[in-house]
N, C-alpha and C positions, 0 to 999 in steps of 0.2 A: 504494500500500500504506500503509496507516495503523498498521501497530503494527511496530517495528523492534528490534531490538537495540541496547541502549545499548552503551557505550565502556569500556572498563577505565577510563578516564578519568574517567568518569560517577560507577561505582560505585566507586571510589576517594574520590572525594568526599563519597561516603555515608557510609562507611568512617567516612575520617578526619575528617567531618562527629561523630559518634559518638563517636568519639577526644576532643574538643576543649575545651577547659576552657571556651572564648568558650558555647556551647551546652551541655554537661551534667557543668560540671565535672571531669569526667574519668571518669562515672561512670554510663556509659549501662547499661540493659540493657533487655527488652524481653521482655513474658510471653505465652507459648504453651504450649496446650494445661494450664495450668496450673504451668506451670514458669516460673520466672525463667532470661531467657539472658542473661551480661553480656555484653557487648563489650569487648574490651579488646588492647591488642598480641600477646600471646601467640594469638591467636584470630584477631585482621584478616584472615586467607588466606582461612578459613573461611566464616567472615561476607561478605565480598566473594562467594567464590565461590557462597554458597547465593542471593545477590541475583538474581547474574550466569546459574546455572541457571533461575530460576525465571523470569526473563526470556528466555532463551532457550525453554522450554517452552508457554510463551503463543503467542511468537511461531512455533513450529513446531506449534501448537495450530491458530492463527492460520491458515496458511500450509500445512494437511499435503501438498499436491498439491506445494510446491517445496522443492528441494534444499537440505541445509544450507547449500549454498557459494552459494545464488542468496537465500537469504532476507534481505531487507531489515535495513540497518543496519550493525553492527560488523563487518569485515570477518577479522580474526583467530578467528573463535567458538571454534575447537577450542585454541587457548592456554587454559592453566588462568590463574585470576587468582591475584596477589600482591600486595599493599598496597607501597607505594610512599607513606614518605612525602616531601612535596613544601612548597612555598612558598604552596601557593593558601592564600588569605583566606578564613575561614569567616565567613560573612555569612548570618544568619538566613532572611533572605527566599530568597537562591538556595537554600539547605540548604530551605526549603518546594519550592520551586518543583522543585529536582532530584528530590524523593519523590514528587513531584504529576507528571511526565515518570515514572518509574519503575514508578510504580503506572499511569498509564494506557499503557503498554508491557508490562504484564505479566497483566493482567486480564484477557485472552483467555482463559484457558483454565477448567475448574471449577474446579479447587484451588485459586484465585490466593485466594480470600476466608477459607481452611480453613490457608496456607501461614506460614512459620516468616519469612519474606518480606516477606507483608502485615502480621504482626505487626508488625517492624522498621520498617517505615515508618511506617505508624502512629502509633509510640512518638516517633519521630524528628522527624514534624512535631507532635507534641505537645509535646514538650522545646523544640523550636525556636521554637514560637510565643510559651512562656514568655521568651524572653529579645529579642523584635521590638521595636523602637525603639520609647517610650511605650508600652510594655504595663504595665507596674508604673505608671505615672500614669492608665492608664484605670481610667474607674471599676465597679467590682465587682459592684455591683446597678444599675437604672436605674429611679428612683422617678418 
């Protein structure tokens, strides 16, 4: 099976990826449908948990012949998520890299390109790319 369910672990680090002054200052948000959404503490349950559906729905996209309790990946599914913050090291390349796992775990289904989801990541590896070791030293045009 190639598309799974990520971890409360995973999107926790999305989360708190988001959260992180190292990455956006403290000041992420992410626009859909025309609307600006911040992220911000007050909201982390939320944000986590619209990740964590939207990956689950791919993957039961993915998968409609198998059982919630047999579809590949996070073994918990029916726990609702809660942001939990923790000690991990926000590192720009893993903060790409977890969006870039997230988004091809979630992309199963039509909605994935249309979702409040794809938006967020999106946004997330954009902000994060801005702050990737030697990017304010690379150069801007290439003459």
């Amino acid at each position: 099976m190639s598309a799974w369910i990520v971890s409360h672990k995973h999107i926790n680090y999305l989360v708190k990826s988001a959260l992180a002054r190292e990455i956006c200052q403290g000041r992420f948000s992410y626009f859909h449908d025309g609307e600006r959404h911040p992220v911000n503490y007050e909201n982390a349950d939320e944000v986590g948990q619209m990740l964590l559906d939207e990956n689950i729905a791919s993957v039961a996209y993915r998968y409609e012949d198998c059982p919630p309790e047999e579809r590949p990946g996070y073994s918990d599914q029916g726990e609702s998520y809660k942001f939990r913050q923790n000690g991990a090291t926000i590192d720009p390349v893993v903060v790409v890299k977890s969006c870039h796992c997230l988004r091809y775990q979630s992309c199963e289904h039509p909605g994935w390109e249309s979702s409040r989801a794809c938006a967020f990541v999106n946004a997330l590896i954009e902000q994060a790319c801005h702050v990737l070791p030697g990017y304010d030293d690379a150069p801007w045009g290439i003459e």
